[in-house]
Biopython code that builds the backbone (N, CA, C, O; Angstrom):
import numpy as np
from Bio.PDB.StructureBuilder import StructureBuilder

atoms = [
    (1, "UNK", "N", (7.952, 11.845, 29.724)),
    (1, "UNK", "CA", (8.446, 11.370, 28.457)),
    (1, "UNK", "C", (8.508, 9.841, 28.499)),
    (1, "UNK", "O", (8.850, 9.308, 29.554)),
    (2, "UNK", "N", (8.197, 9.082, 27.407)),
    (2, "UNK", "CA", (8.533, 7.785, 27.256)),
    (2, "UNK", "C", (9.693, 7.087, 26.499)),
    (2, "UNK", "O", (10.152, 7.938, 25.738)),
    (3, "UNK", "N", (10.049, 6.479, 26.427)),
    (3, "UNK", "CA", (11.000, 6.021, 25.724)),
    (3, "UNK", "C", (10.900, 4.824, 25.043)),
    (3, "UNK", "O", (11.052, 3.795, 25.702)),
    (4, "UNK", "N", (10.645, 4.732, 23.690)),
    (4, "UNK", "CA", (10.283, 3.781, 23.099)),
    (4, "UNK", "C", (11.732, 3.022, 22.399)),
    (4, "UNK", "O", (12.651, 3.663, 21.889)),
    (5, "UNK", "N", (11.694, 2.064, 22.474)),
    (5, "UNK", "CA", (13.072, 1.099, 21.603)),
    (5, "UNK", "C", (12.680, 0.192, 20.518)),
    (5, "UNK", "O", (11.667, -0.494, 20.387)),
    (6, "UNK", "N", (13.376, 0.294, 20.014)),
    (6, "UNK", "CA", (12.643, -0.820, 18.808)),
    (6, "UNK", "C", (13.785, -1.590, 18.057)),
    (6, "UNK", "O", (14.716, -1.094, 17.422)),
    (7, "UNK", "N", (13.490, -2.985, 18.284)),
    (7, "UNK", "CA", (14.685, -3.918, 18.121)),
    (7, "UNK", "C", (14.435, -4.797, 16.853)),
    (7, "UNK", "O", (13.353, -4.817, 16.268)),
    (8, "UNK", "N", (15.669, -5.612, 16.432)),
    (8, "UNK", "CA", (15.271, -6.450, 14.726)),
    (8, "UNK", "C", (15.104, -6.055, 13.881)),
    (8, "UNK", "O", (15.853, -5.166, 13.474)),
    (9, "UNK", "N", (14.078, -6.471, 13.175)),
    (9, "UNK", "CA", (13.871, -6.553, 11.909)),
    (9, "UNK", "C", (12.935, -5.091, 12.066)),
    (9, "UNK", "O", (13.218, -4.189, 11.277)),
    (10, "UNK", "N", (11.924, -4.873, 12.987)),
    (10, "UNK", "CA", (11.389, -4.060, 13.279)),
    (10, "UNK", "C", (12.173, -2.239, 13.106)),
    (10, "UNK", "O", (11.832, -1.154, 12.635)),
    (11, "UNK", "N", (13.466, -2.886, 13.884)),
    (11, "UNK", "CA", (14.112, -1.507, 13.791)),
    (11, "UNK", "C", (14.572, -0.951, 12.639)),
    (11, "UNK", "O", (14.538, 0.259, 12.415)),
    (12, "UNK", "N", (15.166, -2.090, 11.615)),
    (12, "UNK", "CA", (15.134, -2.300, 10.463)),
    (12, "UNK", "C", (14.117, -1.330, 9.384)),
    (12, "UNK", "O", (14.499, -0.636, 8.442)),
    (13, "UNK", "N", (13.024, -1.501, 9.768)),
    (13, "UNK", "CA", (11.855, -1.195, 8.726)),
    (13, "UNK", "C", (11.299, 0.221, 9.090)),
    (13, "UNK", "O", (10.684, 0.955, 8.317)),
    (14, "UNK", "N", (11.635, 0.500, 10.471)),
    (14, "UNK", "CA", (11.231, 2.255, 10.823)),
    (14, "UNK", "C", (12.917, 2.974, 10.659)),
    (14, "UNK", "O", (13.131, 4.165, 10.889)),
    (15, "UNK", "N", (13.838, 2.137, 10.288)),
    (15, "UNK", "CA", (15.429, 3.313, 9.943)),
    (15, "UNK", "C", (15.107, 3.857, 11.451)),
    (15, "UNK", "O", (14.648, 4.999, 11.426)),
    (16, "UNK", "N", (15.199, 3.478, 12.332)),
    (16, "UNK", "CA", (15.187, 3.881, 14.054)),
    (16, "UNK", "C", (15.596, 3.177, 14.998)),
    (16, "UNK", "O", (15.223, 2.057, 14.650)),
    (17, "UNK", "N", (16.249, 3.033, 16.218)),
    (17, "UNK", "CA", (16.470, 2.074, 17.396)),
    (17, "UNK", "C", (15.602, 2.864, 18.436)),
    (17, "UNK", "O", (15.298, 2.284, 19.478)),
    (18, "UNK", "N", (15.000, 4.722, 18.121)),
    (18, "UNK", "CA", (14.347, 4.824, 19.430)),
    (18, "UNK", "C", (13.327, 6.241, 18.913)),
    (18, "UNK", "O", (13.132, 6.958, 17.931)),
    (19, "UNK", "N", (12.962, 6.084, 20.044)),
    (19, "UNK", "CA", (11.796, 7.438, 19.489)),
    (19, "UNK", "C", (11.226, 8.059, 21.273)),
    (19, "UNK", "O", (11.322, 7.490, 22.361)),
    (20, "UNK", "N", (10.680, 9.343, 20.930)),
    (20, "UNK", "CA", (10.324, 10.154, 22.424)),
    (20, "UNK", "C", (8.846, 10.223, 22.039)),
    (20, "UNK", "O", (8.345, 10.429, 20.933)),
    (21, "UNK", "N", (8.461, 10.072, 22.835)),
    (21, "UNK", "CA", (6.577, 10.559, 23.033)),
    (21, "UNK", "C", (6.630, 11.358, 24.029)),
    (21, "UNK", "O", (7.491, 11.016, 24.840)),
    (22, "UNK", "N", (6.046, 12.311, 24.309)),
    (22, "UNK", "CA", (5.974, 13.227, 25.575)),
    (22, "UNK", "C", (4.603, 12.131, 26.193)),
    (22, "UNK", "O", (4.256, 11.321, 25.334)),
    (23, "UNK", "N", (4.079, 12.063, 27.095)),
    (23, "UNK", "CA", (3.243, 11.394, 28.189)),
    (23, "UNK", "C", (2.093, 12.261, 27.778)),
    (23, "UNK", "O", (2.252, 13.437, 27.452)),
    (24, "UNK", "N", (0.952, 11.666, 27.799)),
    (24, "UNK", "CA", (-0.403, 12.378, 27.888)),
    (24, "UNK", "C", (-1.198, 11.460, 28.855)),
    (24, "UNK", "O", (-0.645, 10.528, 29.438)),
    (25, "UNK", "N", (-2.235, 11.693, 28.975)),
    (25, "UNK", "CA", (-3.115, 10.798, 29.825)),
    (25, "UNK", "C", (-3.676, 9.680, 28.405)),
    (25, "UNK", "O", (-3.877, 8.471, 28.521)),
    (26, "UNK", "N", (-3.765, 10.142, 27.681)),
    (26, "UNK", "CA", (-4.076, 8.883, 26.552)),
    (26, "UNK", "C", (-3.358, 8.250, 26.220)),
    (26, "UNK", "O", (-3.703, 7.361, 25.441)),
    (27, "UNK", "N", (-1.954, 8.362, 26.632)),
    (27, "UNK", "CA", (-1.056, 7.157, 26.174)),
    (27, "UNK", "C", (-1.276, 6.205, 27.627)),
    (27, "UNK", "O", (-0.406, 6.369, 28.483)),
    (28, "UNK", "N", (-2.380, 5.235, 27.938)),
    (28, "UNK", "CA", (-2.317, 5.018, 29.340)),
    (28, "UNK", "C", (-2.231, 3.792, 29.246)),
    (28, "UNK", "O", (-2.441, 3.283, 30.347)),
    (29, "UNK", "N", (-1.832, 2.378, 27.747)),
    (29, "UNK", "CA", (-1.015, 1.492, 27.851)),
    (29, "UNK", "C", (-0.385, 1.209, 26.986)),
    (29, "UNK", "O", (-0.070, 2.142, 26.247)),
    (30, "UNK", "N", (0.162, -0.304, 26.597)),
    (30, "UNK", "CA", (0.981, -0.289, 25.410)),
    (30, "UNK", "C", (0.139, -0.151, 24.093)),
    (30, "UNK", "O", (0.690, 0.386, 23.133)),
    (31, "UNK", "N", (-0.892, -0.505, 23.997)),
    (31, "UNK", "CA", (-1.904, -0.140, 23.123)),
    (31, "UNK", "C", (-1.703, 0.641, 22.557)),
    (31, "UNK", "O", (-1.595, 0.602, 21.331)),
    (32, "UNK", "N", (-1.565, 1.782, 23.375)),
    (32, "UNK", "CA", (-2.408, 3.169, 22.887)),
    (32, "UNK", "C", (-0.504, 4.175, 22.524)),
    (32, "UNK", "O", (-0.282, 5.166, 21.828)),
    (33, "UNK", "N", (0.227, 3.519, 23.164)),
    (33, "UNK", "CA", (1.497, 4.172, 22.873)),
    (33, "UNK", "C", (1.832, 3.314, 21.192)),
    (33, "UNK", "O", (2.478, 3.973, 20.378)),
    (34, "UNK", "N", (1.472, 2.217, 20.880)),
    (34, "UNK", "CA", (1.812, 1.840, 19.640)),
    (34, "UNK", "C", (0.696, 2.424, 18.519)),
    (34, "UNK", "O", (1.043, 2.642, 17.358)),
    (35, "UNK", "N", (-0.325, 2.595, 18.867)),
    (35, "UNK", "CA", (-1.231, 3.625, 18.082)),
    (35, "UNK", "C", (-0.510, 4.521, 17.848)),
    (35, "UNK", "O", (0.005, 4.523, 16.730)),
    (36, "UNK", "N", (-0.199, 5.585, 18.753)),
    (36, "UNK", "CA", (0.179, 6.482, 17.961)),
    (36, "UNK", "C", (1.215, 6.813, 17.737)),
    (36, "UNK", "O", (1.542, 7.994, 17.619)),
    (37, "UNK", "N", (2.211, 5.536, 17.593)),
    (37, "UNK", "CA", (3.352, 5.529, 16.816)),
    (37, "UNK", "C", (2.785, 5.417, 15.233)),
    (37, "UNK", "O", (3.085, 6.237, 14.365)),
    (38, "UNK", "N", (2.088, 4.490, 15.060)),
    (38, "UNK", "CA", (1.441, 3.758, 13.681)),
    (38, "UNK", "C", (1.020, 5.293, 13.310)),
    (38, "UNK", "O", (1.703, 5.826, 12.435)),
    (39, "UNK", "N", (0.145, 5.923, 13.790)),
    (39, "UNK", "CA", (-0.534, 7.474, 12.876)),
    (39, "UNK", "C", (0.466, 8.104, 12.024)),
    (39, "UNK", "O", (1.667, 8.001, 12.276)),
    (40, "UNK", "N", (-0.013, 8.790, 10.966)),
    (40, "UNK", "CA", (0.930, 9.684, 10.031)),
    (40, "UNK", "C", (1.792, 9.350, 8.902)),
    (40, "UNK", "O", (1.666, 9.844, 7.782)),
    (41, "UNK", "N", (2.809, 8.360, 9.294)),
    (41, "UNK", "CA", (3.745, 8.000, 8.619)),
    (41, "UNK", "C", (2.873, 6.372, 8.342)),
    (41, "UNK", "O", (2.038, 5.759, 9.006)),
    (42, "UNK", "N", (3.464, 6.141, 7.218)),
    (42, "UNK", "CA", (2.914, 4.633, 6.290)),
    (42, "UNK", "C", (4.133, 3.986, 6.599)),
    (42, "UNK", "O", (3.696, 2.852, 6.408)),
    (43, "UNK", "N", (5.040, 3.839, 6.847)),
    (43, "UNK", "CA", (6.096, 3.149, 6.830)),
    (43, "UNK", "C", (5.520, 2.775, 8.440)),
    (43, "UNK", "O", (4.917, 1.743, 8.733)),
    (44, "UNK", "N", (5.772, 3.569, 9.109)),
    (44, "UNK", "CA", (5.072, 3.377, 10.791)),
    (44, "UNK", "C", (3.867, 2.724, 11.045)),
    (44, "UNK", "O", (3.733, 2.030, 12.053)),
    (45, "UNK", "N", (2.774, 2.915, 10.042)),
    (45, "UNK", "CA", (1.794, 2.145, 10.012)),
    (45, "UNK", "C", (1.956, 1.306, 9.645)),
    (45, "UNK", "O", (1.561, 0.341, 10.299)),
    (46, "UNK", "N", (2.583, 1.086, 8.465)),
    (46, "UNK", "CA", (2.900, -0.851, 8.138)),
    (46, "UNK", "C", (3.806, -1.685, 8.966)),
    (46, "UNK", "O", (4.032, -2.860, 8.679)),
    (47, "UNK", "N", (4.416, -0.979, 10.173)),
    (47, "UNK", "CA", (5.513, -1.776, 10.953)),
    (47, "UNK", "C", (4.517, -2.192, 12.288)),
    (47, "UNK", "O", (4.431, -3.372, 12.628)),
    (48, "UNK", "N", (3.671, -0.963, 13.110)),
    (48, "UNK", "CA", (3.358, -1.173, 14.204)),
    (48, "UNK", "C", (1.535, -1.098, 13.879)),
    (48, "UNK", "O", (0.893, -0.690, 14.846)),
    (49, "UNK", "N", (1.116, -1.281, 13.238)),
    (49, "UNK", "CA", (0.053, -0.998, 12.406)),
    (49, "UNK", "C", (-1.235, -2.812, 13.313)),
    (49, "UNK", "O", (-0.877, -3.966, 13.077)),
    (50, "UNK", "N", (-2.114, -2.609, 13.917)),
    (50, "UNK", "CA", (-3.170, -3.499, 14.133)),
    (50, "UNK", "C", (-3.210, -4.750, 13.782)),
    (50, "UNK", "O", (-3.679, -5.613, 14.525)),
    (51, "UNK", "N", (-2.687, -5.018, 12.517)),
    (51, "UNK", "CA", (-2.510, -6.196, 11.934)),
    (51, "UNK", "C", (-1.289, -6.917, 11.856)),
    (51, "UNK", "O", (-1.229, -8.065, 11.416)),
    (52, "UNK", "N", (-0.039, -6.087, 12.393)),
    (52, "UNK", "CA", (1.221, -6.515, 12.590)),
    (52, "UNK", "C", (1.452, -7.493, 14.087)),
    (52, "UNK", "O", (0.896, -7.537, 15.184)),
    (53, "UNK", "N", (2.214, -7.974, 13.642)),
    (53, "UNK", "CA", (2.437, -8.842, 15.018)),
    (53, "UNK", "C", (4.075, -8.684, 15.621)),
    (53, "UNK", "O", (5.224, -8.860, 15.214)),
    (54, "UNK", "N", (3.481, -8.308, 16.653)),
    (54, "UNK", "CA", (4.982, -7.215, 17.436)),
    (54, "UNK", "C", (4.690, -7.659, 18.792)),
    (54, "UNK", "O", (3.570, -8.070, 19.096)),
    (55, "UNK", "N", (5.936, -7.571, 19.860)),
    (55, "UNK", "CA", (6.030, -8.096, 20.968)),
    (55, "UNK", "C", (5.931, -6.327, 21.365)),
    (55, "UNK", "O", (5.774, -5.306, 20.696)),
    (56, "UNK", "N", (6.150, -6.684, 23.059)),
    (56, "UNK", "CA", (6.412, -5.510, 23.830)),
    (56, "UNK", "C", (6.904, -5.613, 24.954)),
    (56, "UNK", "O", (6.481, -6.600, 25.556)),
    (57, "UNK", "N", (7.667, -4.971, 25.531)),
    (57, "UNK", "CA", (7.974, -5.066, 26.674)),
    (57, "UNK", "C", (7.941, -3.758, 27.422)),
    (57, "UNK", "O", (7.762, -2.805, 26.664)),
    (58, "UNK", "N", (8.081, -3.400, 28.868)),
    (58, "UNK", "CA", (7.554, -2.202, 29.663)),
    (58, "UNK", "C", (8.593, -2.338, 30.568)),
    (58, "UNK", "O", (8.695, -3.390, 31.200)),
    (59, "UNK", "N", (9.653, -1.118, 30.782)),
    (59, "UNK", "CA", (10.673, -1.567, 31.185)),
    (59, "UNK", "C", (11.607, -2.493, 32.091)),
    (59, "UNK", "O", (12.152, -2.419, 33.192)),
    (60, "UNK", "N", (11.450, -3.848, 30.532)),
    (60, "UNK", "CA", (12.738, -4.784, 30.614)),
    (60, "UNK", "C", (11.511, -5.835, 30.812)),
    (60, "UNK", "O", (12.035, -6.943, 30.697)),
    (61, "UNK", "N", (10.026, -6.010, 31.072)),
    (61, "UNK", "CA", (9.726, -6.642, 31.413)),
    (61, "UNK", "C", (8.218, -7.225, 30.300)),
    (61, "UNK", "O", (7.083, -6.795, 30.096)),
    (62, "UNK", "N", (8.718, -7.944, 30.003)),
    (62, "UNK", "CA", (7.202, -8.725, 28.626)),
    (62, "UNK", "C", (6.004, -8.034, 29.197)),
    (62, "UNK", "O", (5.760, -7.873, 30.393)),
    (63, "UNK", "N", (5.140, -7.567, 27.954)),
    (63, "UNK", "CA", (4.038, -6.864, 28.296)),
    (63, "UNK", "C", (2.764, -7.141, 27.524)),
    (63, "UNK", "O", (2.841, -7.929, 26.581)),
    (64, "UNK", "N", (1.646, -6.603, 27.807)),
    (64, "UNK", "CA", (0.383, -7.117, 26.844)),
    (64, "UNK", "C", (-0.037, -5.868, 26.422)),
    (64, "UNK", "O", (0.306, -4.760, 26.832)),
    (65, "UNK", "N", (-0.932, -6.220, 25.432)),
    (65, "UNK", "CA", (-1.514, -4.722, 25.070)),
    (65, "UNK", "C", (-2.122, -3.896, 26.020)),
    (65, "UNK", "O", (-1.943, -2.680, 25.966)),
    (66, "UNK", "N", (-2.892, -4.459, 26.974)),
    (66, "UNK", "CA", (-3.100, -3.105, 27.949)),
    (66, "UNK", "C", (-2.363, -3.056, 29.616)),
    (66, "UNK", "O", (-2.975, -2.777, 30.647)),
    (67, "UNK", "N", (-0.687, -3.462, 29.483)),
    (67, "UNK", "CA", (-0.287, -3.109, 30.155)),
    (67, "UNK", "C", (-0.249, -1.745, 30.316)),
    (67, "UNK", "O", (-0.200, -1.256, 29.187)),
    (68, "UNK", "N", (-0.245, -0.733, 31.308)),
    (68, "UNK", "CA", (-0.129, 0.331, 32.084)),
    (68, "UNK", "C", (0.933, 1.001, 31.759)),
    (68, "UNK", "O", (1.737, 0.888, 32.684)),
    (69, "UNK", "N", (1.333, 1.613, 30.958)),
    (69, "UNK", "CA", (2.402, 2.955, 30.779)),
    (69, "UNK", "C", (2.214, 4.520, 31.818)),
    (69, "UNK", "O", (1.238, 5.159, 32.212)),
    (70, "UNK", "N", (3.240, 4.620, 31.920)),
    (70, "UNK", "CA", (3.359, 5.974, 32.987)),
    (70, "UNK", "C", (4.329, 7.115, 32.113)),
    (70, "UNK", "O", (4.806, 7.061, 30.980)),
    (71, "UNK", "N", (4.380, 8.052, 33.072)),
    (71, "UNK", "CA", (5.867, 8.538, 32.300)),
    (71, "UNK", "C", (6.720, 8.525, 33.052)),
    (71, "UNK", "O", (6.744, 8.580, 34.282)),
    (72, "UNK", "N", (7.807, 8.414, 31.964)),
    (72, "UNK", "CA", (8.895, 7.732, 32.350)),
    (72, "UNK", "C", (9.718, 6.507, 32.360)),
    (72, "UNK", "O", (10.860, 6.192, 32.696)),
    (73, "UNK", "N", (8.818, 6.021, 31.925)),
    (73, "UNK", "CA", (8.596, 4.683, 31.471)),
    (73, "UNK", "C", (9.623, 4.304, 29.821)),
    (73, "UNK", "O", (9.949, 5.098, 28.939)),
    (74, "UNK", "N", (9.896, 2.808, 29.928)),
    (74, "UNK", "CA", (10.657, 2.654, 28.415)),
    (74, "UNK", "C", (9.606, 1.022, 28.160)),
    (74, "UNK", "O", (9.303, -0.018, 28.744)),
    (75, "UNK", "N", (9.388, 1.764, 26.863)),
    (75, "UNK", "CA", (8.264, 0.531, 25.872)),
    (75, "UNK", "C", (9.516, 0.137, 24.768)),
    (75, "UNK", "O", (10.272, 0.962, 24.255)),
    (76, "UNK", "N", (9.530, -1.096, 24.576)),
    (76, "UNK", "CA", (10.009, -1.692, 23.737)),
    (76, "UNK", "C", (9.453, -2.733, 22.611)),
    (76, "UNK", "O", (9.004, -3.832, 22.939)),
    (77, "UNK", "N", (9.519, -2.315, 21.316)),
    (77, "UNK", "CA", (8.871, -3.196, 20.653)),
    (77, "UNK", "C", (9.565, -3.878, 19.376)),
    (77, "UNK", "O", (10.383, -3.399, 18.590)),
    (78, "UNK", "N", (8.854, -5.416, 19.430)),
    (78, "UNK", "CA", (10.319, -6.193, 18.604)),
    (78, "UNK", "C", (9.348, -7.205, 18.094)),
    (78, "UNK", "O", (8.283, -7.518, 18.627)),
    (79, "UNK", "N", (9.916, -7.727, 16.867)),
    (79, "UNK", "CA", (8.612, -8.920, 16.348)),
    (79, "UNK", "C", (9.267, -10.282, 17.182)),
    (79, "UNK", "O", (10.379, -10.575, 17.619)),
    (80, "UNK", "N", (8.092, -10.851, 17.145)),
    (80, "UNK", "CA", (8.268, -12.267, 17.345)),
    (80, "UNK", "C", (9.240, -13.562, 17.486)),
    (80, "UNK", "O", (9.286, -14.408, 18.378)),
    (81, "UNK", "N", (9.857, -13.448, 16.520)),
    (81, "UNK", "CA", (11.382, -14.164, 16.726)),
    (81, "UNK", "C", (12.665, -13.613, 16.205)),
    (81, "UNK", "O", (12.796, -13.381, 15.003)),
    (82, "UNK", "N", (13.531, -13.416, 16.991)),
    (82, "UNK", "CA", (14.973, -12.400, 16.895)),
    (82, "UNK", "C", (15.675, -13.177, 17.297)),
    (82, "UNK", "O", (15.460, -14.330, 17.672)),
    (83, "UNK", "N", (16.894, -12.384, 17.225)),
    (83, "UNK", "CA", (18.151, -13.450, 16.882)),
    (83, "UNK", "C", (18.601, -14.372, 15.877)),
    (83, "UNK", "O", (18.237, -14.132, 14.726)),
    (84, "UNK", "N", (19.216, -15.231, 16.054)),
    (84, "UNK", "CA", (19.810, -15.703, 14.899)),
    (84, "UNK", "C", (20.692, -17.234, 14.820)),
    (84, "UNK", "O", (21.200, -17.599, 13.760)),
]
sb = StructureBuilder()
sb.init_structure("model")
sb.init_model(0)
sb.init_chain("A")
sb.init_seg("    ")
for serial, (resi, resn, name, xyz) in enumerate(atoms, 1):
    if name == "N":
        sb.init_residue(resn, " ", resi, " ")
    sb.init_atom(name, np.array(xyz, "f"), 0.0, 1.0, " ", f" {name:<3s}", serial, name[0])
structure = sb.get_structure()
């Protein structure tokens, strides 16, 4: 299982602070775990959606799009500037 978090304004716009993915072999980085958050839902696609600009982190630690996800693992995703 993964554990996704989602912080700001971000969390804001999906009405969520967290979400479960069960692990597949295709979720195999942050890429591909924010893909298929974005599928299905339009609200999800317009938040984490290709053209959005969103940070990430892999647990606790800044990440790139094809950092390496496992399971078990916690992905976190937050836009660009937070706080206040």
């Amino acid at each position: 299982m993964i554990e996704v978090l989602f912080f700001a304004g971000l969390r804001e716009r999906l009405g969520t602070e967290r979400a479960l993915l069960e692990w597949t072999p295709d979720l195999r980085d942050v890429s591909a775990v924010r893909a298929r958050l974005a599928q299905g839902d339009r609200a999800w696609e317009e938040a984490l959606g290709a053209g959005e600009q969103v940070l990430a982190a892999v647990n606790e630690e800044l990440a790139q799009p094809v950092t390496p996800v496992q399971d078990g693992d916690v992905v976190a995703f937050f836009p660009p500037v937070t706080g206040g």
